[in-house]
Each structure stands twice: as C-alpha cells, then as structure tokens.
C-alpha positions in Angstrom: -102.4 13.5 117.7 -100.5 10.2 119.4 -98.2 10.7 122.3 -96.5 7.6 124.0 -94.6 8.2 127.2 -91.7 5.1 127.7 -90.9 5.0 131.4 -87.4 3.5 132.4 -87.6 3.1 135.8 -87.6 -0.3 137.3 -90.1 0.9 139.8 -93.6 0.8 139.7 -95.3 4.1 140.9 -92.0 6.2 141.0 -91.5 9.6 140.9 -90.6 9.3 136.5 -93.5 7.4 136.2 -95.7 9.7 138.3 -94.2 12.8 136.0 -94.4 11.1 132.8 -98.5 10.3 133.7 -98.7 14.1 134.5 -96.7 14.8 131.0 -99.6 12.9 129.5 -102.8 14.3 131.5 -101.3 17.9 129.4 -101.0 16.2 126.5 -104.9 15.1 126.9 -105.7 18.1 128.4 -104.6 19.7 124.7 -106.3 17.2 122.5 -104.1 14.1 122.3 -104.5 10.3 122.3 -102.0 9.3 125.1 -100.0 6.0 126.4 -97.7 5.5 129.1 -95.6 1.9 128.4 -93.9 0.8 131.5 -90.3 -1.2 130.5 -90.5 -2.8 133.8 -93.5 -4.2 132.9 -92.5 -5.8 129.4 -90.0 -8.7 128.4 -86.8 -7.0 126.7 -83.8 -9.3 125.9 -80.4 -7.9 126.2 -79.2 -6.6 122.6 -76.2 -9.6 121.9 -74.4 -7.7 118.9 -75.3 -10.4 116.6 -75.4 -7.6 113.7 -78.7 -9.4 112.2 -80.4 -5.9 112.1 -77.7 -4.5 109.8 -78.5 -6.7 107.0 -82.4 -7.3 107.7 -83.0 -3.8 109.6 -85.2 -5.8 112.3 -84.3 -7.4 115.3 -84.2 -11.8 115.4 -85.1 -11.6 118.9 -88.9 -12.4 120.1 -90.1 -10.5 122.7 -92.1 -7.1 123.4 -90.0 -4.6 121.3 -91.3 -5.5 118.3 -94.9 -4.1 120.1 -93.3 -1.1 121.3 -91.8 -0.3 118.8 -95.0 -0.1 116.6 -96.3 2.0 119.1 -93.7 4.6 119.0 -93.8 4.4 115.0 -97.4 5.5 115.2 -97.2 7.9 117.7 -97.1 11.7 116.8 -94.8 12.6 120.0 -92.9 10.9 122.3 -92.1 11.5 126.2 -88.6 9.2 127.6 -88.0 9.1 131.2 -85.9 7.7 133.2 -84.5 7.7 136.9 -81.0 8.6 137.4 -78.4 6.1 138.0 -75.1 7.0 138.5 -75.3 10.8 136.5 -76.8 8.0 133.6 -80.3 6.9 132.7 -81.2 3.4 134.3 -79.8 0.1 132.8 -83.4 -1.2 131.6 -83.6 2.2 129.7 -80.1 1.9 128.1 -81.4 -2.0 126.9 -84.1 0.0 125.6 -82.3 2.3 123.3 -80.0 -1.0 122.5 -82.9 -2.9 121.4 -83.8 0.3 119.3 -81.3 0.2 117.1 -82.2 -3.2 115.5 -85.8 -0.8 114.1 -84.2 2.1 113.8 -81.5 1.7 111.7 -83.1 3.2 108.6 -84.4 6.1 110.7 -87.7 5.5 110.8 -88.1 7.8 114.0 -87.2 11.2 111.9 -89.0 13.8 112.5 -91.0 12.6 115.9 -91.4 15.2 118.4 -89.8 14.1 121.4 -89.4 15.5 124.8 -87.3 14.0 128.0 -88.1 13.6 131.7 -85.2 12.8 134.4 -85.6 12.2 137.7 -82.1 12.5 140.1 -82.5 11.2 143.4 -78.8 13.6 144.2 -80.4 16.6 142.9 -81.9 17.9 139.3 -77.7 18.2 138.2 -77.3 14.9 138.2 -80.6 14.7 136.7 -79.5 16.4 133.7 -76.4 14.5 133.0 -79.5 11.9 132.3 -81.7 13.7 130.3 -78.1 15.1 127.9 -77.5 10.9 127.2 -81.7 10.5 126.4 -81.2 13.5 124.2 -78.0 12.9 122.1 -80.3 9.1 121.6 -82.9 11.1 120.2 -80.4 13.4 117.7 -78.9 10.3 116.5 -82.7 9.3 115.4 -83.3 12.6 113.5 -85.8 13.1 116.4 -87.1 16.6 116.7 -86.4 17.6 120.7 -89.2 19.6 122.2 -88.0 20.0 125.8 -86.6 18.5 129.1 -87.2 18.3 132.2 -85.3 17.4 135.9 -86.8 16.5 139.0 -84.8 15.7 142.5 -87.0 13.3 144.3 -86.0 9.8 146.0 -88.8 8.1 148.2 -91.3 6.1 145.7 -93.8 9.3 144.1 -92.6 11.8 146.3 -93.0 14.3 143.6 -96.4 13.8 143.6 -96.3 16.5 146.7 -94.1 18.9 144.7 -96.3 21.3 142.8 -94.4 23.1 140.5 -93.0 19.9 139.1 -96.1 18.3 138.6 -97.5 21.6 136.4 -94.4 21.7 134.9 -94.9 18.4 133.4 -98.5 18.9 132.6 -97.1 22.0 130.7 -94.3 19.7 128.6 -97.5 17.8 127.7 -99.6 20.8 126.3 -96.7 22.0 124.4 -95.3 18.8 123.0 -99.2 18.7 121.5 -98.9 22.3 120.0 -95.2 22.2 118.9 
C-alpha cells in the first residue's frame, strides 16, 4: 500500500508537517510505502478560470501539479493537512484543491482512502472548521474519508512536545493502512 501526505502549510517544520510525518511513521509502522509532499516546497500557479480543463480534463499550466498529481493517482491513501487560517485551511492549500480540479474533473480520485489533519493555532474548534472545508473537497472527489484530526499548537513544531497528539496521529496512520 501507497500513502502520500500533502502538507499545506507555508512553513517548513510546522506543527501540520510534524503531525502529518507522524501520520506517516503509522502508516510504515503498518506496512505501507509512504511520502510526505511539501506545497511550499513546489511551484503551483494560481488556477486563472481559463475553463481549458473542461474540454481537455487537464490543466494548460506547466508547473509541479502535474507531478503531484501522479503521485496522489498512484497512491492507495491519502493524508491533507493544513494550518488554520482564519477558521479556513491556508491559501497555498486552497490553490491546491484549485489546481485539482483541472485532473479531477472525471473523478479519477474515487474511491481513495483519505484522512485530514488540522492544526488551529486558536484552539482545535477553529481547527475543525478546517478540516469540515478539506473534507467536503474530498466528498466532492468520491473520496472515501477515513478520519480527522485537530491540533491547537502555534510556535513552529510545538506539538512535537504534546504526546497524545503525536500517537494520535501515528494511530490515523495505522488505521488509514488497515481501513
């Protein structure tokens, strides 16, 4: 089994990456091939509404989606975490989803495991006003949602420190592996 992990944050070494790296230490820990892809660290244009996907159900713009996206296609599971901003996921992870649609029009996601981590620097219930708009993304792919899961942690990999997150996350990636 594949399991990518797409990290939203802008920030290297934050607290959602430092969860979503513990989501995929379970999911090796049960068995599976795992990759953590870092948006911050890729070249993703702004989706301009040109409609070119509707008609050729790809994207005309060349950057690193197109590699992304053939990473998600092969992958068995998929982890998406973002920091909160504003009770919302983070900008770059919105262009993300944006970007999506040109590949996904056809659905080709369907049936994907797919499980959410949100990270609220206000507190885990602003947390999960992030994780609700990640999840209704994956509903409108077919996606098949495992779990979520909210953190409240501000200072760069604080959560590191905080225990019961950290096995919690290990324990989304063991179960995303075994359904």
């Amino acid at each position: 089994m594949k399991v990518v992990a797409i990290c939203g944050s802008a920030r290297k070494g934050g607290n959602t990456e430092v969860l979503l790296t513990a989501v995929l230490e379970g999911a090796e820990k049960a068995g599976a091939e795992t990759e953590l892809i870092t948006l911050c660290d890729k070249a993703i244009k702004m989706c301009d509404g040109c409609c070119y996907c509707d008609e050729k159900k790809s994207c005309m713009l060349n950057d690193d989606m197109d590699g992304i996206f053939a990473k998600m296609s092969s992958a068995d599971a998929i982890i998406l975490g973002s920091p909160t901003y504003w009770d919302n996921m983070t900008g770059l992870m919105k262009n993300f989803f944006d970007r999506l649609n040109g590949f996904c029009i056809e659905r080709p996601l369907k049936g994907k495991r797919v499980g959410v981590v949100a990270v609220g620097g206000g507190g885990e219930e602003h947390a999960r006003f992030t994780a609700d708009a990640i999840r209704r993304f994956t509903e409108a792919q077919k996606m098949i949602f495992f779990r979520s899961m909210t953190a409240k942690a501000y200072k760069l990999a604080e959560i590191s420190g905080n225990r019961e997150k950290m096995t919690e996350a290990k324990v989304l990636g063991e179960g995303i592996v075994h359904g």
